[in-house]
C-alpha positions in Angstrom: -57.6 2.6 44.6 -59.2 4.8 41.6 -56.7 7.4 42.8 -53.1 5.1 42.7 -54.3 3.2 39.4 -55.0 6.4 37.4 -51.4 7.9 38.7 -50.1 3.6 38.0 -51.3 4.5 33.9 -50.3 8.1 33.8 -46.8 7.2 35.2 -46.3 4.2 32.5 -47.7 6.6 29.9 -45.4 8.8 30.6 -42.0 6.4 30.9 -42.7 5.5 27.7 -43.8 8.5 25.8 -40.4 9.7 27.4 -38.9 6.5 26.0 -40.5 6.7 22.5 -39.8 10.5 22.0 -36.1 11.7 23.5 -34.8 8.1 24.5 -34.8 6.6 21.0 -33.7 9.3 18.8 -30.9 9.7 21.3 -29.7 6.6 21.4 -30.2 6.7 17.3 -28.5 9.7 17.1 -25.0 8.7 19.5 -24.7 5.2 18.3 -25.3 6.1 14.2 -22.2 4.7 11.9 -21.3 8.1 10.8 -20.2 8.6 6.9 -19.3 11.7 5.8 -20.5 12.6 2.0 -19.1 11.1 -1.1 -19.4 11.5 -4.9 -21.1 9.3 -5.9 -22.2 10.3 -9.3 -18.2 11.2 -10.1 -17.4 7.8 -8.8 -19.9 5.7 -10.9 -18.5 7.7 -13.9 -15.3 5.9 -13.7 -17.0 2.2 -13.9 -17.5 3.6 -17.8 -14.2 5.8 -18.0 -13.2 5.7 -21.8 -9.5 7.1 -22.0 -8.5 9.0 -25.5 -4.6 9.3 -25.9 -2.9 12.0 -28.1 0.5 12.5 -29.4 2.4 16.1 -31.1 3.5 15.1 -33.8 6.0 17.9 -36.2 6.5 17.2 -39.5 9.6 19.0 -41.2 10.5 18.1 -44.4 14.1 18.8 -45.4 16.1 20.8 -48.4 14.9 18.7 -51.3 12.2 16.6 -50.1 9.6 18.7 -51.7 9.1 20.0 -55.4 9.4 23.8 -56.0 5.9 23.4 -56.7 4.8 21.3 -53.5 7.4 24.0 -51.8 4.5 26.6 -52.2 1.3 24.9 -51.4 2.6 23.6 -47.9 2.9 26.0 -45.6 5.4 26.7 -42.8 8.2 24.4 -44.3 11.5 24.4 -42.9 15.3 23.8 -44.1 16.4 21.4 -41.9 20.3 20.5 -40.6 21.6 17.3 -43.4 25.4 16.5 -44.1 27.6 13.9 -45.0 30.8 12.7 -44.1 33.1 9.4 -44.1 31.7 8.0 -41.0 27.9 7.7 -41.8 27.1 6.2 -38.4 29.0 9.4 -36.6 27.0 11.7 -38.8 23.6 10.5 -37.8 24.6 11.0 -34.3 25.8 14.6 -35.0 22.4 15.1 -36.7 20.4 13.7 -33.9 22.4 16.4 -31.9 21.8 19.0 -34.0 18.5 18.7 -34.7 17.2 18.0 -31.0 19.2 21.5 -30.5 17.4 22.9 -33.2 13.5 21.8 -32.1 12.0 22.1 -28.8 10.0 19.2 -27.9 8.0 18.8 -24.7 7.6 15.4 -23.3 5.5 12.7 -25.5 5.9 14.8 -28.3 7.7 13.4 -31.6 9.3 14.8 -34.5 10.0 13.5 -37.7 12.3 14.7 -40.4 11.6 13.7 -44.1 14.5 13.7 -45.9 15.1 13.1 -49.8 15.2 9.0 -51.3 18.6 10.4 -52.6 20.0 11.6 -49.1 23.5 10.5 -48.5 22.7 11.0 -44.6 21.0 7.3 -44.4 23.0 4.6 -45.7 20.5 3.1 -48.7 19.4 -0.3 -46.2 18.2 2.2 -43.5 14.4 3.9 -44.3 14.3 5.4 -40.7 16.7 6.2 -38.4 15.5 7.1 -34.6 18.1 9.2 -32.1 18.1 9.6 -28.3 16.1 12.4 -28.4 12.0 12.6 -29.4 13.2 13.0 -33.1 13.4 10.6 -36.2 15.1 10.9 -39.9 12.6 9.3 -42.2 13.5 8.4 -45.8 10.3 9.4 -48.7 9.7 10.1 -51.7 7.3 12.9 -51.2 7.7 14.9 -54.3 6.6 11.9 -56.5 3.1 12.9 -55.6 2.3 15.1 -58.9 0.3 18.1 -58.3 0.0 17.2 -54.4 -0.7 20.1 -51.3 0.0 19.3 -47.9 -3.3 16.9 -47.1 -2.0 14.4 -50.0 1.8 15.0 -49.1 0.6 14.1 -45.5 -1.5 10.9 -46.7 1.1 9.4 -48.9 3.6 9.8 -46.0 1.2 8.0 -43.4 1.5 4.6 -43.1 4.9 5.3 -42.3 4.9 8.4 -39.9 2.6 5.6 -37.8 5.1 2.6 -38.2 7.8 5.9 -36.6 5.4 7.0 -33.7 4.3 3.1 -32.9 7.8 2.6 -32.6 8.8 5.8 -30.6 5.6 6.2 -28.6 3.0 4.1 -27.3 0.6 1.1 -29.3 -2.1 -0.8 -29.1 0.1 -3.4 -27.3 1.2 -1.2 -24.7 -2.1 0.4 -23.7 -3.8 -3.4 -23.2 -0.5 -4.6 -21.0 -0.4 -1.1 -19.1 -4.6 -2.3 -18.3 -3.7 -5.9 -18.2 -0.7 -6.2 -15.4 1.3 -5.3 -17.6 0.9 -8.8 -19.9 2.0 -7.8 -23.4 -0.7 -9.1 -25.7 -0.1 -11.6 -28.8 2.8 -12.9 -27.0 3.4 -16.6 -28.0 6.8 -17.7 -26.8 7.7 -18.5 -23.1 10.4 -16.0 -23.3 8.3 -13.4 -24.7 5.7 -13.8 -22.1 8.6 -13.8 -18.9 9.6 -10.4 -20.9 6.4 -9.1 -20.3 6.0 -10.1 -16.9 9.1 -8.7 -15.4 8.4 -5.1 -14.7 6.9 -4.2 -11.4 3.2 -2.5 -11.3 3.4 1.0 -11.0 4.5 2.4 -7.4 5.4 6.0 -5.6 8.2 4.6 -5.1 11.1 1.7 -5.0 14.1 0.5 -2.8 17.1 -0.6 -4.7 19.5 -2.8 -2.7 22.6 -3.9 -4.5 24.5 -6.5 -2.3 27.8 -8.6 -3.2 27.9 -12.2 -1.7 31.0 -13.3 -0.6 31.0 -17.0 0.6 34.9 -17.4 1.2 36.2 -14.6 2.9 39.2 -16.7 3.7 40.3 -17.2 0.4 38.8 -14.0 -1.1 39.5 -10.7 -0.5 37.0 -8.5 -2.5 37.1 -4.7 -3.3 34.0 -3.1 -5.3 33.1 0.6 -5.7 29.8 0.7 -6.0 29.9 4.2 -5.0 31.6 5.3 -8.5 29.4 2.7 -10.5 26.3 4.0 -9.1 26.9 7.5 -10.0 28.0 6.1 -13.6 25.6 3.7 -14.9 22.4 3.8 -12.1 21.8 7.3 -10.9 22.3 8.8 -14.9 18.8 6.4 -15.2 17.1 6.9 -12.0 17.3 10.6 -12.4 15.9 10.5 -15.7 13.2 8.5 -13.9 12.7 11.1 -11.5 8.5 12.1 -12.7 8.0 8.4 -12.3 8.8 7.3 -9.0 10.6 7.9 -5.8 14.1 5.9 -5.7 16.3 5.3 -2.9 19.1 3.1 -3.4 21.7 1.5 -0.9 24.7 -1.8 -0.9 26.0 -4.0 1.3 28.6 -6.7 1.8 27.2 -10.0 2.8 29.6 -12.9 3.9 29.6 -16.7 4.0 26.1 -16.1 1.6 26.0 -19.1 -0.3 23.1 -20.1 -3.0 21.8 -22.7 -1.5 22.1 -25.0 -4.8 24.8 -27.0 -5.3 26.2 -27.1 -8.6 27.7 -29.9 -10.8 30.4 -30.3 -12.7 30.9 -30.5 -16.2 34.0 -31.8 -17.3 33.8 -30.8 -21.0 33.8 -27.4 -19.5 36.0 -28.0 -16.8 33.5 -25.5 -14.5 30.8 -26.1 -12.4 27.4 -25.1 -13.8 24.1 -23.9 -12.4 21.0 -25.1 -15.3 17.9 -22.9 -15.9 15.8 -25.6 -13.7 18.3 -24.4 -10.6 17.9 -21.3 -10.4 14.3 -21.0 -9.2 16.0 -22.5 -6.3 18.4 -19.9 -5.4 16.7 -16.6 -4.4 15.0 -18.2 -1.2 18.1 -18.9 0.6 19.9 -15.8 -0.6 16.9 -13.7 0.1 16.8 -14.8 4.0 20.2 -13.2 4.7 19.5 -9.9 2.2 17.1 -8.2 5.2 13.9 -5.9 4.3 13.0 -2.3 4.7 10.1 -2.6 7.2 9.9 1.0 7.6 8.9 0.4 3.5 5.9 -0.8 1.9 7.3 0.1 -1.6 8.7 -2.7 -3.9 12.1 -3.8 -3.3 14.4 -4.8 -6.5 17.4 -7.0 -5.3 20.7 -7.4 -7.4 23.1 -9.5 -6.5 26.5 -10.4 -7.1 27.3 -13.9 -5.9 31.7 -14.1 -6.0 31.7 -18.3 -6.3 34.2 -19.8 -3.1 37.4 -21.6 -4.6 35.9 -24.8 -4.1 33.1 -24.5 -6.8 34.8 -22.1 -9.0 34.4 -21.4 -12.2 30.5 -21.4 -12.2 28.7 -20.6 -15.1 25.1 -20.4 -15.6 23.2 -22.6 -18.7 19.9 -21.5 -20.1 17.0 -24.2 -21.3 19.0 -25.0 -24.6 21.9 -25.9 -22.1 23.8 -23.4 -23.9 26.2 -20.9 -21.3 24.9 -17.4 -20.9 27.0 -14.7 -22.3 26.9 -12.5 -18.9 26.3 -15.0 -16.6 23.5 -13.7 -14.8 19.6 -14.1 -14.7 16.9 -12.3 -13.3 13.7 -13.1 -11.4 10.3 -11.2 -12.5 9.0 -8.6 -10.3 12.4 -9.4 -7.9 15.6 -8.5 -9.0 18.9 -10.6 -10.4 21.7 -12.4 -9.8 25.4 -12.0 -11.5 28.2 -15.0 -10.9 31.0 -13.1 -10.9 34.6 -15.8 -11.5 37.5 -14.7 -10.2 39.3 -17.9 -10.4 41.6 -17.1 -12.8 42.9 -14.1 -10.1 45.4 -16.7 -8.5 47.0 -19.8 -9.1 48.2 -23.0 -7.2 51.4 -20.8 -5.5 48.8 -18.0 -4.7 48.8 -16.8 -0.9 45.5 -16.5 0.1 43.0 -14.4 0.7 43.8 -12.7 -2.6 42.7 -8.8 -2.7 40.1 -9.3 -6.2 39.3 -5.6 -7.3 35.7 -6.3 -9.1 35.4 -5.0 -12.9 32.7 -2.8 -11.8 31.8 -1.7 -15.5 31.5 -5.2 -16.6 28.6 -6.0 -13.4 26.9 -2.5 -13.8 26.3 -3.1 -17.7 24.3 -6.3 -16.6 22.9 -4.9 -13.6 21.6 -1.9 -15.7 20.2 -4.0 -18.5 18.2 -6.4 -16.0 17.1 -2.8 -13.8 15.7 -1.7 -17.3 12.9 -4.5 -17.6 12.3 -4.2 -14.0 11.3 -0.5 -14.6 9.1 -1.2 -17.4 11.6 -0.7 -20.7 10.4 -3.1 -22.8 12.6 -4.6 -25.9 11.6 -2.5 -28.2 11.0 -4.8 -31.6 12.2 -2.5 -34.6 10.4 -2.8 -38.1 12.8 -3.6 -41.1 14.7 -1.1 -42.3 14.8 0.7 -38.8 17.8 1.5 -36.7 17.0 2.3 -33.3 20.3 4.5 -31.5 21.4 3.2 -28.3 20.6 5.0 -25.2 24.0 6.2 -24.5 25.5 7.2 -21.1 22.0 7.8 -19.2 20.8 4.4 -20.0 17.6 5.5 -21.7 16.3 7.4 -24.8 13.8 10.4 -24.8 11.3 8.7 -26.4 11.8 5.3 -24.1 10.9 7.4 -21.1 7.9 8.7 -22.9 7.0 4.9 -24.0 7.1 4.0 -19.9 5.4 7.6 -19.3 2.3 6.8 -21.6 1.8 3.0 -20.0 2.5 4.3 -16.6 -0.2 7.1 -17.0 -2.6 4.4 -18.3 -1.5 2.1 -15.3 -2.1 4.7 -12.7 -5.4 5.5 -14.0 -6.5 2.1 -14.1 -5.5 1.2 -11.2 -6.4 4.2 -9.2 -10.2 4.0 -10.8 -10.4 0.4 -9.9 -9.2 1.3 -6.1 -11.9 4.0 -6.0 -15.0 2.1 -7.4 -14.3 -1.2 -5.3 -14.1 0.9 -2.2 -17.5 2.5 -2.9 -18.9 -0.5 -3.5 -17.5 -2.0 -0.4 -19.2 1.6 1.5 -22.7 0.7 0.1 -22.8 -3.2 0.8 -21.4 -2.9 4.4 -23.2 -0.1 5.9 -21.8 0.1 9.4 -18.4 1.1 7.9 -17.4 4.7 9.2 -16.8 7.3 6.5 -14.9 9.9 8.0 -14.1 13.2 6.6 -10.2 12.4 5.5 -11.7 9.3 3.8 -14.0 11.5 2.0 -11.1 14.5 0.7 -8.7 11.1 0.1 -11.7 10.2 -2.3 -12.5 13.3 -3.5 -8.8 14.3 -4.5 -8.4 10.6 -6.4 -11.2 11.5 -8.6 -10.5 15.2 -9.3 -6.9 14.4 -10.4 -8.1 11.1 -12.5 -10.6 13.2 -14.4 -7.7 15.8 -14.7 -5.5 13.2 -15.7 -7.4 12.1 -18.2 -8.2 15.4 -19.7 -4.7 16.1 -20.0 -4.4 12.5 -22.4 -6.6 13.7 -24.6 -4.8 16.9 -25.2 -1.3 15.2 -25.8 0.0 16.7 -22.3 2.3 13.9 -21.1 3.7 15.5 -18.5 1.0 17.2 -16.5 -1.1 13.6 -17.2 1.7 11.8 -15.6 1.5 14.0 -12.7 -2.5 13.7 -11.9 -2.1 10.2 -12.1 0.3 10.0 -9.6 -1.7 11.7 -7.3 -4.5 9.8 -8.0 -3.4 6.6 -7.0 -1.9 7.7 -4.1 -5.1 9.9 -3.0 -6.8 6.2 -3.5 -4.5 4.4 -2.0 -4.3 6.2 1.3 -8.7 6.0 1.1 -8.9 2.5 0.4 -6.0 1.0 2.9 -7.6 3.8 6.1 -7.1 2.0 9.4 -10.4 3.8 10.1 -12.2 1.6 7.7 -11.3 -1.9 9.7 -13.1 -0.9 13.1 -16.6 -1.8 12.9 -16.0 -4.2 10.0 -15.8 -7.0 13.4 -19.8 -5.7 14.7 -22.4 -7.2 12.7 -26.3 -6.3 13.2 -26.5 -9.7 15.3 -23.5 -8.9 16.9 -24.9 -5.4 18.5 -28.3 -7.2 19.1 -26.9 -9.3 21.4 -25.2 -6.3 23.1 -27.8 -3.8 23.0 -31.0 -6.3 24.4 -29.4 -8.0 28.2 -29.7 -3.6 28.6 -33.0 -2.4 27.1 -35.0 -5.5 27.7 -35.1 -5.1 31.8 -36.2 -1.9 31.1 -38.7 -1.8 28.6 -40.3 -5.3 29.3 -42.2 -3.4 32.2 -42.8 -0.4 30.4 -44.7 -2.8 27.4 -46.7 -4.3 30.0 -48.2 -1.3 31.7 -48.8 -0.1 28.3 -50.5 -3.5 27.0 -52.4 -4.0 30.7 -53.5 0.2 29.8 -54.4 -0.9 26.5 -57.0 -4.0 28.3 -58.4 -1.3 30.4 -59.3 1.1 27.7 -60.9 -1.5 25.8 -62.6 -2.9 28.9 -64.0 0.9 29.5 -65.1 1.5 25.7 -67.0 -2.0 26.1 -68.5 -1.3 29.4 -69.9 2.0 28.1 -71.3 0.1 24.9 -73.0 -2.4 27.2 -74.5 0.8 28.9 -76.3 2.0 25.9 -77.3 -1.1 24.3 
């Protein structure tokens, strides 16, 4: 009996020495959330991230502008191009021309040209004149500053050289909406605030769709190339938007797509009319029938062209004063627009139907483009008195507009990429059971070397290359903070694995723990025995 209860003790002794030495680390070891290493230091830098933006600015002062004296003390003058002719307004395009032929610039920079009070280039209402290109003609009277070098020359012109790069780069105003969604600060009016608010957030990429909405194919017959008209007016844009975001742009033909609202009729006007208070109503129907890319997840920007049938034709559209507006057309924030299109005065009572309508593609494109501008970010750009601001031509956009958008857009992507970054490693360290593999950890990595190099490249004026890191910085961030990986233990709480782990151990260990706690008894039953001895 001595014999089987000493080999009884050494046996549980042994279970669970077994038990307590390999079995638990090993079962620690397999079943161990793992999480592979991440900055954290880099990461809590961004909670305090403190962004510095610089802009080259060149100033050349023209034949005239300066004394003979002030001619010597600053340095590294230059003659610059200035002529006059009948047409003033033709002349200040030739000298935008000329003089962006004449400077290289590199993207965010700006250069301004200070030309004489006396110059015949400007007519005598216009202080500063800004091109298409990154350079502006600005109207001083620098050598009234007796006895002045080039830090005084450079003083006195000032306040004005920052009313020029406020208006052709970024400002206060733009930085705060670029951080705030995009919400334009100081804006009082209701108008002013939908401005604000129509641009979509910044994105890798977006999905144009242009569709035309014909709701009487029996009566109407319509012909559009939107081929030609995208290669006029929307790809001149989108390839100028190229080091912003991805594009991809497609059309369709949609019949017997009606609004879903049905207009009345006004007979002052003699037309049917659609009021501001409508046309929330329209986009659901419409957008039912206009199909999504599912293959997608980047923003889609819908513009429609809705031909009206011959029953509720013409149709004009009235804004809150209940006034008509001028292109017939309005646009949705963050969704796209919508153009009426007439074409009722096409036929007439003897008119055979359908009637083949070819669609004035210039006249819809103009509207389109205008309404795709805010969508992207342009933002009316409010000029200062005595400022005329050259219109953006063929390609639908000035140099220095794209830089405008390039500067918030950096800021944006920044913003938005640190914010990704610092809620996900906060989400890491509250939920511990959250696997942290190695792609999760280079996604994370990446987003925080290119914002640091992103914003290193602000502070030295590099638009461009700023741009660029930013861009892969929210995309480095996004792909870490939407990983499938991160969603599968998220559903298996501590209590959760309690109740898994314990209907297995507990059969097992309950009769290990009462050997060891019956050993125990019988150790202290010995030590007591022996004690009993002595006394």
């Amino acid at each position: 009996t001595t014999v089987t209860g000493t080999r009884g003790r050494s046996a549980a002794v042994a279970i669970a020495a077994l038990v307590i030495a390999a079995g638990i680390p090993l079962w620690w070891k397999t079943t161990e959330t793992y999480r592979a290493w991440l900055p954290a230091a880099r990461i809590s830098e961004l909670e305090a991230l403190q962004l510095e933006l610089r802009v080259e600015v060149e100033v050349v002062f023209a034949r005239g502008t300066l004394s003979p004296e002030q001619q010597k003390k600053v340095p590294a003058s230059r003659i610059t191009y200035e002529s006059c002719c009948k047409s003033k307004s033709l002349c200040l395009v030739e000298a935008d021309h000329a003089l962006h032929t004449l400077t290289e610039t590199s993207c965010g920079s700006v250069v301004i040209y200070i030309i004489p009070e006396a110059s015949a280039l400007l007519p005598q209402d216009m202080r500063v004149y800004v091109g298409r290109s990154r350079t502006a003609l600005l109207r001083s009277q620098v050598a009234s500053v007796v006895g002045a070098g080039l830090p005084e020359v450079l003083a006195a012109l000032d306040p004005q050289m920052e009313q020029v790069l406020q208006t052709m780069s970024f400002n206060h105003q733009d930085v705060t909406a670029a951080l705030t969604d995009r919400l334009r600060p100081g804006l009082s009016t209701r108008d002013s605030l939908a401005d604000s608010m129509r641009a979509f957030k910044s994105s890798p990429g977006y999905e144009i769709t242009f569709s035309l909405l014909n709701p009487d194919p029996k009566h109407h017959q319509l012909h559009w190339d939107v081929e030609a008209a995208l290669d006029a007016y929307i790809y001149p844009l989108l390839h100028k938007m190229a080091p912003v975001a991805n594009f991809s742009v497609d059309s369709q033909i949609l019949y017997y797509a009606v609004l879903g609202v049905n207009p009345r009729y006004d007979a002052s006007a003699s037309a049917y009319t659609l009021s501001a208070d409508s046309l929330a109503h329209v986009i659901n129907p419409v957008e039912a029938r206009l199909g999504s890319n599912a293959a997608s997840s980047n923003p889609v920007l819908n513009f429609l062209l809705y031909v009206p049938d011959s029953l509720h034709s013409p149709l004009i559209i009235r804004n809150d004063q209940k006034q008509e507006v001028a292109s017939n057309a309005f646009h949705s924030p963050r969704w796209g627009g919508i153009m009426v299109y007439n074409v009722d005065g096409a036929y007439g009572n003897d008119t055979q139907f359908p009637v083949d309508i070819a669609i004035d593609m210039s006249r819809v494109m103009g509207v389109f483009l205008s309404q795709l501008r805010l969508m992207l970010g342009f933002q009316q750009t409010g000029a200062p008195p005595g400022f005329v601001l050259e219109a953006a031509g063929r390609e639908g956009v000035a140099e220095w507009e794209l830089d405008r958008l390039l500067w918030s857009r950096s800021v944006e992507n920044v913003a938005t990429a640190s914010a990704s970054i610092t809620s996900l490693a906060q989400l890491l360290d509250q939920i511990a059971n959250i696997v942290i593999n190695d792609n999760i950890a280079q996604q994370v990595a990446s987003a925080v070397t290119a914002l640091q190099a992103a914003v290193a490249e602000l502070e030295a004026g590099n638009l461009a290359l700023a741009l660029e890191h930013s861009r892969e910085a929210i995309s480095a961030s996004e792909r870490a903070f939407f990983d499938p990986s991160l969603l599968h233990l998220l559903y298996f709480p501590d209590d959760q694995k309690f109740a898994i782990y314990i209907p297995l151990f507990l059969p097992m260990c309950v009769p290990i723990l009462l050997s060891l706690l019956k050993i125990f008894r019988e150790v202290q039953q010995h030590r007591a025995e022996k004690r009993a001895k002595r006394d």
